[in-house]
C-alpha positions, 0 to 999 in steps of 0.5 A: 496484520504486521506492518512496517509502513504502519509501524507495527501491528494494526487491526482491520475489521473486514476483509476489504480492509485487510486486502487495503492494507495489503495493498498500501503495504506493497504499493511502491508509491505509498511510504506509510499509512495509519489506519482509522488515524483521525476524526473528521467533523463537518455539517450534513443537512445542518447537523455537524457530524463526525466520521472516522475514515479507514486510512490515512496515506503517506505518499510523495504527492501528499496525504490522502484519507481513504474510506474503504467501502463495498461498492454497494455501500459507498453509492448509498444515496446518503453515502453519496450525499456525505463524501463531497462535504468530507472532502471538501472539508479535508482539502481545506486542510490540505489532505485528500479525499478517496473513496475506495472500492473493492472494484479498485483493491481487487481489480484482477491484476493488481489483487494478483500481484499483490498475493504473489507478493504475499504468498511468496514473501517468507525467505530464510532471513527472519523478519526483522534482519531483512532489511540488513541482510537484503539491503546492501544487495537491492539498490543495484537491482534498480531497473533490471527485469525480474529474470535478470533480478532472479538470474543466477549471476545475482543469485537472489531468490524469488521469495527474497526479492518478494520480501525485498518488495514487502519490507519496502527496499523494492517495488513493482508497478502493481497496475501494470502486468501480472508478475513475470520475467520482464516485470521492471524492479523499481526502487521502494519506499525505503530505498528512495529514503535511504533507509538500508544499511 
């Protein structure tokens, strides 16, 4: 998967974590995220051990690891017994500890909007002119409802404002509705930053 928030290409070993990579790639809340980004060593029934969780997020109230997991999988009675030391060993460094599901990454509404956002993120503008072309013309759509974003009068097209969304200039709450005409256009990661020309 491309990936500007990962800065550049990155590779996913199942299809959970392709969907946790699509997700963190449209979450407004999520500036940047690295995958498999580090080692973590820590003692488990009086052997020290080491883990290579799946991500690494960016966000505004902090870093946080994340391991990606079936749910199966991630209630595994070892699992269960190991997740508490990691974390705890990750929060003496200051970083946060999760352990995410596909009951969360593929929760019904927001597994949908993510894929309207990916099914319909290709416009005329090549990727990489993007943020150029659209950049200039997202800030004032800060607020505004999707209708009025889509509207005649702004004249942006639905799959501009979903590229918008999928290079960070805009954002969506992804939890809150599926996307319709009254979803609330919200600042992305690279607007707040000022990242637009």
């Amino acid at each position: 998967m491309r990936s500007w928030k990962a800065g550049g290409i990155v590779h996913l070993s199942s299809g959970l974590e392709l969907d946790h990579a699509w997700d963190c790639e449209l979450d407004g809340g999520v500036s940047q995220f690295f995958v498999q980004p580090l080692t973590v060593k820590y003692v488990f029934e009086g052997k020290t051990r080491t883990h290579c969780p799946d991500a690494l997020i960016v966000a505004a109230d902090g870093l946080e690891v994340r391991e990606v997991k079936l749910g199966e999988e991630a209630s595994l009675p070892e699992n269960e017994k190991r997740w508490p030391i990691i974390a705890e060993t990750l929060n003496a460094a200051g970083i946060s500890f999760r352990v995410v599901t596909e009951h969360t990454i593929r929760e019904p509404i927001r597994k949908g909007n993510v894929e309207y956002i990916r099914r319909r993120r290709r416009c005329d503008v090549a990727p990489e002119h993007i943020v150029e072309a659209l950049g200039h013309r997202t800030r004032r759509f800060v607020g505004q409802s999707a209708s009025q974003v889509l509207s005649a009068e702004n004249g942006l097209s639905v799959q501009e404002l979903c590229a918008a969304i999928r290079w960070g200039l805009l954002a969506i709450d992804l939890d809150l509705a599926p996307i319709d005409g009254r979803t609330v256009i919200l600042a992305g990661p690279r607007l707040m930053k000022g990242d637009t020309p």
